[in-house]
C-alpha positions as CSV (number, residue, x, y, z in Angstrom):
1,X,3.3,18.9,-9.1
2,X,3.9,15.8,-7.3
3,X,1.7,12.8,-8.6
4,X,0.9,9.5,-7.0
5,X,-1.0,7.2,-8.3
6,X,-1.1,3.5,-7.3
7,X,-3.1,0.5,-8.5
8,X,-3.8,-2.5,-6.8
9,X,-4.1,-5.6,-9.5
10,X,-4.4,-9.4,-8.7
11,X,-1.6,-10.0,-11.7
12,X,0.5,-7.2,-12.5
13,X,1.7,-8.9,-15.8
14,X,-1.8,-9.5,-17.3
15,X,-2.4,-5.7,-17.4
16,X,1.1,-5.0,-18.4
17,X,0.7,-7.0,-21.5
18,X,-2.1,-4.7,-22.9
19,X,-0.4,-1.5,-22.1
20,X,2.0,0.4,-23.9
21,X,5.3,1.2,-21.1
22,X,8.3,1.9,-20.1
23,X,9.3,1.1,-16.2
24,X,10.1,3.3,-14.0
25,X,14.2,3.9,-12.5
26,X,15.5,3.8,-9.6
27,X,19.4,3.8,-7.5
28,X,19.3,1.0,-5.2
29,X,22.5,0.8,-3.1
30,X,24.3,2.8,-5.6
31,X,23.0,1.2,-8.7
32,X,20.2,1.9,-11.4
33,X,17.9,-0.8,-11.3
34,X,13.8,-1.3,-12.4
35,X,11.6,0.6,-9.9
36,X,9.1,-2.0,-8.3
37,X,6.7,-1.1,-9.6
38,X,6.5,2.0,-11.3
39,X,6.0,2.6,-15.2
40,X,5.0,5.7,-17.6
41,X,2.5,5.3,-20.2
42,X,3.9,8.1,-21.9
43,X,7.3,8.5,-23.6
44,X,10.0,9.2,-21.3
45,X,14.2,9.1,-21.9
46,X,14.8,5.1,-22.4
47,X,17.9,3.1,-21.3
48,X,17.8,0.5,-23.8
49,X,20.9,-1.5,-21.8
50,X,18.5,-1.6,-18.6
51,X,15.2,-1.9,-20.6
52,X,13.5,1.1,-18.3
53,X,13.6,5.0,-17.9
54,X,16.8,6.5,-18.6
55,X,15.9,9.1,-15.6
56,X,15.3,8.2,-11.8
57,X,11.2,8.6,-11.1
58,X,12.8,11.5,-8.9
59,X,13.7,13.3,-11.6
60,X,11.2,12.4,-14.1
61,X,8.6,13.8,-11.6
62,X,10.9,17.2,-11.7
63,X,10.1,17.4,-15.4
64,X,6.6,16.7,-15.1
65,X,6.2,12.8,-16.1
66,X,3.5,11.3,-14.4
67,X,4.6,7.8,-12.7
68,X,2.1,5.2,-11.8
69,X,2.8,2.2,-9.5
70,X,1.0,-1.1,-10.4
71,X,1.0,-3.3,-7.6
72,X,0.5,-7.4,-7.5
73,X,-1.8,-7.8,-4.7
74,X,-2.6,-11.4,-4.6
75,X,-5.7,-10.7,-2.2
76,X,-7.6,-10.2,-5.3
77,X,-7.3,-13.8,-6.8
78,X,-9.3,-14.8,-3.4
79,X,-12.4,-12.8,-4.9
80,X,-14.8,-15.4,-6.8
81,X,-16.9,-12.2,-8.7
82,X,-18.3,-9.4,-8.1
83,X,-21.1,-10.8,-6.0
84,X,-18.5,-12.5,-3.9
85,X,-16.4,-9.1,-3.4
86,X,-19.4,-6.7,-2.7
87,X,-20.1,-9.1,0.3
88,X,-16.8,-8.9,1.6
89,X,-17.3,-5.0,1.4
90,X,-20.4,-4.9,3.2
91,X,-19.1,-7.4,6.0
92,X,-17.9,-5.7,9.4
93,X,-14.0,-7.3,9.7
94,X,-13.7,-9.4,12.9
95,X,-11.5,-6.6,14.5
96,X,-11.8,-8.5,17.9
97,X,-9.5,-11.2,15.9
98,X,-6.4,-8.9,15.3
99,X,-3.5,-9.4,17.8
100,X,-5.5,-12.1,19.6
101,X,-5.4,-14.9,17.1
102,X,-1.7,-15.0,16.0
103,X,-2.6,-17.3,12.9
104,X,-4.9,-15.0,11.3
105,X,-3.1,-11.7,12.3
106,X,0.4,-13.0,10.3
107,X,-1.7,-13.7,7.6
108,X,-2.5,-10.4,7.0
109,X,-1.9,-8.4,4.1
110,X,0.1,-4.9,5.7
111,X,-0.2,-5.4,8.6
112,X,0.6,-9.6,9.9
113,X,3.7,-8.8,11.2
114,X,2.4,-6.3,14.0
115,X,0.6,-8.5,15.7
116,X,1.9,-7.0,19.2
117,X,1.1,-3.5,18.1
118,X,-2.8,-4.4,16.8
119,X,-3.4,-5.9,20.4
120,X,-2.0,-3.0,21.8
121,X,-3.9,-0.5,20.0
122,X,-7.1,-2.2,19.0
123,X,-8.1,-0.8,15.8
124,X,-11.8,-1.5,15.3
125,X,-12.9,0.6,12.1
126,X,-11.4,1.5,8.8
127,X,-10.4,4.7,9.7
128,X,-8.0,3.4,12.5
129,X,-6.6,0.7,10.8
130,X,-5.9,3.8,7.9
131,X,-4.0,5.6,10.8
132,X,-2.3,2.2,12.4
133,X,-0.7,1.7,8.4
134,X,0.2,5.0,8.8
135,X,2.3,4.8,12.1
136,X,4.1,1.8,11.1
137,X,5.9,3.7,8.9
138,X,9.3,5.4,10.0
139,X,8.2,9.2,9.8
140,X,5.1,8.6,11.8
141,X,5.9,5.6,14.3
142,X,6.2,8.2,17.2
143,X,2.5,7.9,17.3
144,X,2.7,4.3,18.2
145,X,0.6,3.3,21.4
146,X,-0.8,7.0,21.4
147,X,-4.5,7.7,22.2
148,X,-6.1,7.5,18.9
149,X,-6.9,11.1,19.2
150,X,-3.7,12.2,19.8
151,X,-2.6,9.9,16.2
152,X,-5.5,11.9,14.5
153,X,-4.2,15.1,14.8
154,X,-1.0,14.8,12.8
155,X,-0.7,11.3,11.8
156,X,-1.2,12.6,7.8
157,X,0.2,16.1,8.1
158,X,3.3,15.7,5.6
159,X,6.7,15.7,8.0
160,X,9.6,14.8,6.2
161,X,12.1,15.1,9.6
162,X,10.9,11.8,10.7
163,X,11.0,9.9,7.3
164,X,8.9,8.2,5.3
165,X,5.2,9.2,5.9
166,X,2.0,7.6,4.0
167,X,-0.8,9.8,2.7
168,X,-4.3,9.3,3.9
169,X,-6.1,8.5,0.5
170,X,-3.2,5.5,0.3
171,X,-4.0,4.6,3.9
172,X,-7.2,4.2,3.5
173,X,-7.2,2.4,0.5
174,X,-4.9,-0.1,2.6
175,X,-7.0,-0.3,4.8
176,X,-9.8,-1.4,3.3
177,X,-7.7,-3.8,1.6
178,X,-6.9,-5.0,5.0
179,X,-10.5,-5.3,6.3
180,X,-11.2,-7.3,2.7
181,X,-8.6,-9.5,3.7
182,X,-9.4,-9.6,7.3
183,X,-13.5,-11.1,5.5
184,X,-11.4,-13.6,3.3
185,X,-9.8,-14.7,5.7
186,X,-12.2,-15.3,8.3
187,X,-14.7,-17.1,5.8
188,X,-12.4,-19.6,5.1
189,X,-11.7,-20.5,9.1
C-alpha cells in the first residue's frame, strides 16, 4: 500500500513539540540524511547516531510504515482567524493578475517563479491552477502550453517514464493554497 499523507502547518516545530516522532530517512547524494519533512508516529528502526529512521521512507513504506510529511507553509501566519481565512476562501483570486503583474506573481507560493508560463496559459479557476502545479513537474511538463483539454486527459494518470508526477488530491490542495495566497496577497496591495 502506498500512503501519502501531507500536512500543511504555519510552524512545523510547534506541532512537533506535542507529538511523539521519529523523522523520516533519506540518501541524498549518496548519504543518509533527515527526510524534509517526513516523520512516523509510530515506532520504526532508529539510528540513534543520525537521530531519525534507521530505514530510507522507501523501504519503510515496503514494510508497511505509514510516513507523513509536515510541511512549514508560512502562508498560514498571514491568516488573522478563522473569520479572516473563511473570507479569503470565499473570495474569487484575481486570476487576471498572474503573469501580468511580475511583483505579485514571484510572490507566489508554488508557483512565482513561472510567471512566463501563467501568462501563457492563463489559469482562471482552481481546477487549472491544480493541473498548471501539476505540469511543472518533470513527469508531466510535456503538457506545458497544451490546450487545457488536452492537459485534462492525462495530466494525473500515474506515468513514471517521464518522472516525477503529482497526484490530483495534492494538486488541488496546492492549489487552493495558491488561490489563498493569491487573496492575501492582493488585500494587502
Amino acid at each position: 500500500m502506498s500512503a501519502d499523507v501531507d500536512i500543511d502547518i504555519g510552524d512545523r516545530s510547534q506541532l512537533l513539540k506535542l507529538i511523539r516522532h521519529t523523522p523520516a530517512r533519506q540518501i541524498h547524494m549518496g548519504q543518509p540524511r533527515h527526510h524534509n519533512s517526513g516523520i512516523y508516529v509510530t515506532d520504526i528502526p532508529y539510528d540513534p547516531i543520525l537521530n531519525c529512521a534507521n530505514i530510507t521512507y522507501h523501504e519503510a513504506e515496503e514494510r508497511g510504515y505509514f510516513k507523513i510529511d509536515i510541511l512549514n507553509v508560512s502562508v498560514y501566519q498571514m491568516i488573522r482567524n478563522q473569520e479572516h481565512y473563511d473570507g479569503l476562501l470565499s473570495t474569487q483570486p484575481p486570476w487576471h493578475r498572474l503573469g501580468h503583474d511580475k511583483v505579485f506573481t514571484e510572490k507566489l507560493i508554488h508557483v512565482g517563479t513561472y510567471g512566463t508560463l501563467l501568462k501563457q496559459m492563463k489559469p482562471d479557476s482552481i481546477l487549472k491552477m491544480a493541473a498548471f502545479i501539476s505540469i511543472i513537474r518533470p513527469g508531466k511538463a510535456h503538457l506545458q502550453n497544451k490546450p487545457w483539454e488536452e492537459i485534462f486527459e492525462t495530466v494525473w494518470d500515474k506515468d513514471d517514464s517521464h518522472g516525477f508526477v503529482f497526484k490530483k488530491a495534492h494538486s488541488i490542495s496546492y492549489s487552493a493554497l495558491v488561490a489563498l495566497h493569491m487573496n492575501l496577497i492582493d488585500e494587502q496591495d
